[in-house]
N, CA, C and O of each residue as an XYZ file, in Angstrom:
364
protein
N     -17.608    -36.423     73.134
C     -16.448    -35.909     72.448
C     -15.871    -37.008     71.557
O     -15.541    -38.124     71.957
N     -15.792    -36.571     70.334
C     -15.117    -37.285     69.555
C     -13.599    -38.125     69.669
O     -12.832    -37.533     70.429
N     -13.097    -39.219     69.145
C     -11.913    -39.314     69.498
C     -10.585    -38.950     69.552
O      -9.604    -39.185     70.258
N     -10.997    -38.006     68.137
C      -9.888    -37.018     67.593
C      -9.355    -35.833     68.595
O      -8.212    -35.426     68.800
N     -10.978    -35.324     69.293
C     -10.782    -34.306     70.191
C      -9.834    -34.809     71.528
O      -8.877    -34.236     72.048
N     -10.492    -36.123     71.877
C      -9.743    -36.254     73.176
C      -8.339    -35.984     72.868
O      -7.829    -34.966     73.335
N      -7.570    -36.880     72.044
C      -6.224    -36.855     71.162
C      -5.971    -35.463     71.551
O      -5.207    -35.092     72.442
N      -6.535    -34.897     70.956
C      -6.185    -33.676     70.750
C      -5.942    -32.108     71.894
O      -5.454    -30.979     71.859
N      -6.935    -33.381     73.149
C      -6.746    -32.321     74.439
C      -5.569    -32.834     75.488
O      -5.290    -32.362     76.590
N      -5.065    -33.772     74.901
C      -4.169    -34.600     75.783
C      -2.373    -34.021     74.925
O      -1.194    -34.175     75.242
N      -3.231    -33.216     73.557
C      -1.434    -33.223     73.388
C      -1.687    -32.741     72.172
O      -1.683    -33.319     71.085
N      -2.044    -30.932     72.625
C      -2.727    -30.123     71.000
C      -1.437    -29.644     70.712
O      -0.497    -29.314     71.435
N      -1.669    -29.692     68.979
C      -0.514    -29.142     68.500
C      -1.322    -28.112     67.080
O      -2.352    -28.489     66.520
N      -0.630    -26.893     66.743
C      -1.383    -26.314     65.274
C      -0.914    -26.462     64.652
O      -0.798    -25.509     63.882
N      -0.227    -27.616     64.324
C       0.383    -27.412     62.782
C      -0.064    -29.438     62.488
O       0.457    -30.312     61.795
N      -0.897    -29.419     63.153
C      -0.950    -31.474     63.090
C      -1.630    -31.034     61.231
O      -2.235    -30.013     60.904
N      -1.257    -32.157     60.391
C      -1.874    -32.144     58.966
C      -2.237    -33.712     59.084
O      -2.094    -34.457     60.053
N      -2.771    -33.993     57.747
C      -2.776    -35.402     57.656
C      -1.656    -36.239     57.272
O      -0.531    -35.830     56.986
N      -2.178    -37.833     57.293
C      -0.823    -38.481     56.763
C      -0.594    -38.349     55.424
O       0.525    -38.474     54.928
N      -1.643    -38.090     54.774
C      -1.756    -38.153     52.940
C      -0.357    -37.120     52.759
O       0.676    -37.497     52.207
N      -0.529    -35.981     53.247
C       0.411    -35.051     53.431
C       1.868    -35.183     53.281
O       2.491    -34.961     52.243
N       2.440    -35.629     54.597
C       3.347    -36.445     54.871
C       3.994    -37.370     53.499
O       5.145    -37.317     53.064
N       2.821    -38.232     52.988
C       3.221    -39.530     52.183
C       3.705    -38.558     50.886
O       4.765    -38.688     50.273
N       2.565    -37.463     50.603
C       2.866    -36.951     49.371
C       4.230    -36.462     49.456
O       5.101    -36.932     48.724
N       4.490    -35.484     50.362
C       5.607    -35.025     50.164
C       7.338    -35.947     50.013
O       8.352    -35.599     49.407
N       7.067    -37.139     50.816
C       7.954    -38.131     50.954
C       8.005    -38.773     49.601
O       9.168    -38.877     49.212
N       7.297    -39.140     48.934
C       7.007    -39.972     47.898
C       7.889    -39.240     46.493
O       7.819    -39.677     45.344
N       8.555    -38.259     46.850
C       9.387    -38.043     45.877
C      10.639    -38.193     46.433
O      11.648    -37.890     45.795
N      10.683    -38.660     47.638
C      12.581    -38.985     48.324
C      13.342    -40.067     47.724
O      12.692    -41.064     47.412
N      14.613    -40.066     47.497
C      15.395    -40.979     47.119
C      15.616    -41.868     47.825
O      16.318    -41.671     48.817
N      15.059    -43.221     47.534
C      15.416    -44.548     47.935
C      16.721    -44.441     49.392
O      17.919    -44.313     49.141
N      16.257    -44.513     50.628
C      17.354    -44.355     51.741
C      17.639    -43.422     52.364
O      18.156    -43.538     53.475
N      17.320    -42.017     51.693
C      17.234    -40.845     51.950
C      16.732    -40.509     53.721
O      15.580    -40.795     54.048
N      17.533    -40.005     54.577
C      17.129    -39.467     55.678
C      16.113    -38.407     55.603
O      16.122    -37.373     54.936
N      14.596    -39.207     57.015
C      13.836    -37.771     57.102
C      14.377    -37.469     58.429
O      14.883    -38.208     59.274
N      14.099    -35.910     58.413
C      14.529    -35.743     60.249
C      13.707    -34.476     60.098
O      13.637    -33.579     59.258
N      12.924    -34.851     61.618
C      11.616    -33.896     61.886
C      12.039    -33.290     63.533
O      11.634    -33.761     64.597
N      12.741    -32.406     63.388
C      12.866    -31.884     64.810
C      11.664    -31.752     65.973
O      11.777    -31.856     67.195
N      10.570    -31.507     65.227
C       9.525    -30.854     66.197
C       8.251    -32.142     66.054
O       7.058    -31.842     66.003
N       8.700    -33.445     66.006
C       7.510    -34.626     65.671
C       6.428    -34.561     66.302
O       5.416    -35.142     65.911
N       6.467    -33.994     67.151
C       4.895    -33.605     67.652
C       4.506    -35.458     68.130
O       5.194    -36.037     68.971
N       3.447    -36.067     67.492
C       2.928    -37.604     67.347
C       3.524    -37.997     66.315
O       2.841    -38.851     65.749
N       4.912    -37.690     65.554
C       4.871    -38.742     65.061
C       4.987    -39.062     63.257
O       5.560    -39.946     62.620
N       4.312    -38.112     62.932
C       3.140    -38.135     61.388
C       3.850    -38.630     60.501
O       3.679    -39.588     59.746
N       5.081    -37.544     60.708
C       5.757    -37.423     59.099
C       6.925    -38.724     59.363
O       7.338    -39.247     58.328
N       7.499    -39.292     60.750
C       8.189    -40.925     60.907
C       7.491    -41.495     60.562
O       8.052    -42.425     59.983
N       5.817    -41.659     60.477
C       5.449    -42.796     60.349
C       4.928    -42.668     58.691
O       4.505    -43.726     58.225
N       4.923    -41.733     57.969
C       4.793    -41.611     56.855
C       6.136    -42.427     56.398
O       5.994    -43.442     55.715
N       6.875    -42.173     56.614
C       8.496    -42.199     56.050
C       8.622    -43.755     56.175
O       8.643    -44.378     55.113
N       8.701    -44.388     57.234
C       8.168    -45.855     57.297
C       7.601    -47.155     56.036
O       7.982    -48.127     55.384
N       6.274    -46.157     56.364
C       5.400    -46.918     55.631
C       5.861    -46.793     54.104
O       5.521    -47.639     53.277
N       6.953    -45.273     53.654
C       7.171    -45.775     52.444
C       9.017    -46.100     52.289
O       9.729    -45.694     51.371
N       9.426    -46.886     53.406
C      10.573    -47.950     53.776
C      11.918    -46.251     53.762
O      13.073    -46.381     53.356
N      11.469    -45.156     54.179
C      12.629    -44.476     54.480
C      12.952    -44.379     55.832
O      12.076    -44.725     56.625
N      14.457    -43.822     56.445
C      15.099    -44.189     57.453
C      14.693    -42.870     58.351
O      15.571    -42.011     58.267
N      14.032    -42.644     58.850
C      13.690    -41.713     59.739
C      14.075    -41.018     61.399
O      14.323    -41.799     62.318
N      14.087    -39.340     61.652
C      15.010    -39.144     63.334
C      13.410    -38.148     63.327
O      12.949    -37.486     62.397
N      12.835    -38.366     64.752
C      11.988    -37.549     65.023
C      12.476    -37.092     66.477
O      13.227    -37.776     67.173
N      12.172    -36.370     66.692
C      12.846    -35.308     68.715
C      11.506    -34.218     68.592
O      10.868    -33.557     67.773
N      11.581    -34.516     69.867
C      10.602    -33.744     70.722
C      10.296    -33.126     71.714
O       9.488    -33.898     72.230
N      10.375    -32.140     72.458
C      10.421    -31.578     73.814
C       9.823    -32.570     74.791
O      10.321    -33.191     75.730
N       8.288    -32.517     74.151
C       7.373    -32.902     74.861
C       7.344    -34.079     75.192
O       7.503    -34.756     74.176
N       7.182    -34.937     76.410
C       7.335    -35.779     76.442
C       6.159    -36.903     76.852
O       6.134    -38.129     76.954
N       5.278    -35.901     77.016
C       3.967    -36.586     75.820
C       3.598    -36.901     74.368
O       2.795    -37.645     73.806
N       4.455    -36.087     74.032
C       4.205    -36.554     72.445
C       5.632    -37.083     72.111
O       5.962    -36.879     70.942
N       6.329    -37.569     72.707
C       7.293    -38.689     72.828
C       6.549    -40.028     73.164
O       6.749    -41.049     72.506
N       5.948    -39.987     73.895
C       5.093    -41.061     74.305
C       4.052    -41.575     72.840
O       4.139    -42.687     72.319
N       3.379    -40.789     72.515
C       2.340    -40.611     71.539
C       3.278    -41.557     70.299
O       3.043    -42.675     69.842
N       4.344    -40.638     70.018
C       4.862    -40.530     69.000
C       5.592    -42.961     69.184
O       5.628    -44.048     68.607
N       5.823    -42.462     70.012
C       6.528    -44.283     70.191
C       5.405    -45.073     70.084
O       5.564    -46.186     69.582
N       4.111    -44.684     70.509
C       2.925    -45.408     70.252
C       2.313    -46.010     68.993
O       1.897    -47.155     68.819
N       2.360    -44.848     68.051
C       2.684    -44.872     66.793
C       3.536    -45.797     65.990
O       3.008    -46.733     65.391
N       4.759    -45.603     65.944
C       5.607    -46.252     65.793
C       5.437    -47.847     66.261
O       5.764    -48.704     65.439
N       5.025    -48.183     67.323
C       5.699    -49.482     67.966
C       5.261    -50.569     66.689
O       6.243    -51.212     66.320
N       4.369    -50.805     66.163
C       4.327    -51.535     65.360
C       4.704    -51.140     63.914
O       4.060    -51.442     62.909
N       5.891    -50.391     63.964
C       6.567    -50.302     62.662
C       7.920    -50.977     62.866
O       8.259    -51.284     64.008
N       8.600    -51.189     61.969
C      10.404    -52.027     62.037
C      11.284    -50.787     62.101
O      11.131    -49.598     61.819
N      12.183    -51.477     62.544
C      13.825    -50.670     63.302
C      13.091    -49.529     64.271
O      13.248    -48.339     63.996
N      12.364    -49.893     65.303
C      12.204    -48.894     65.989
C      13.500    -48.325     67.054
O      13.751    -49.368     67.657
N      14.064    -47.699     67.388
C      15.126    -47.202     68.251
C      14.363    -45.949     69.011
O      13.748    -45.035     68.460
N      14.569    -46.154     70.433
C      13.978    -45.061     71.116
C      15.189    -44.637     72.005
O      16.139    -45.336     72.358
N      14.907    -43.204     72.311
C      15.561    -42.922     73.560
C      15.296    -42.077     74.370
O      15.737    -40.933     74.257
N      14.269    -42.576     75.679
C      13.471    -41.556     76.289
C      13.960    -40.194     76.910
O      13.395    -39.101     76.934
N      15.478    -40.689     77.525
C      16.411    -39.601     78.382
C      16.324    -38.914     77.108
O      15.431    -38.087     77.294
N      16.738    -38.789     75.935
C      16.838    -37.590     75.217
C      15.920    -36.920     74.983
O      16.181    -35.863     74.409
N      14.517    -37.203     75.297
C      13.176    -36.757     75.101
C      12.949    -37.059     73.944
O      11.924    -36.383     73.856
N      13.050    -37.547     72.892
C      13.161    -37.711     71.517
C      12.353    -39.195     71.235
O      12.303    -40.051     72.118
N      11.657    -39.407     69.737
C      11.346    -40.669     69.131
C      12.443    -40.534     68.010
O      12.401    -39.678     67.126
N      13.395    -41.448     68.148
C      14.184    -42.090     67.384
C      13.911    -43.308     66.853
O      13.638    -44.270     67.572
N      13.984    -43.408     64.876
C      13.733    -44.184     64.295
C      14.734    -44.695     63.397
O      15.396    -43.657     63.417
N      15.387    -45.439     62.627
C      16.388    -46.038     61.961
C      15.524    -46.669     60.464
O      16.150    -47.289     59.605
């Protein structure tokens, strides 16, 4: 099994896209501009937002893909988490 699959049996979601996705759509936000992704699933669209220096709130039921999603993240800046809320919180 591929690696994508395992990923993917540990914490399936149907709406996962790529990051290109994510970047495209971000890449027209105003300099500072809040993203906020209620349903972050792993993550995608915080760590898109990141990489192009916007201030990002991701929440999540799941608290596997809270996990996932902080995994992601950890080697990005201003990380803020807060597990009791079930949520990946980013700044």
């Amino acid at each position: 099994m591929k690696a994508k699959g395992r990923l993917n049996a540990i914490c399936p979601y149907f709406t996962m896209f790529p990051l290109e996705f994510s970047l495209g759509v971000l890449r027209d936000a105003t300099p500072g501009q809040l993203v906020v992704d209620p349903f972050c699933g792993r993550g995608t669209t915080n760590y898109a937002a990141r990489t192009l220096g916007l201030p990002s709130i991701g929440v999540d039921s799941s608290p596997v893909a809270v996990a996932l999603s902080q995994a992601k993240l950890a080697n990005t800046s201003l990380a803020i988490s807060s597990p009791r809320l079930a949520g990946s919180w980013t700044k």
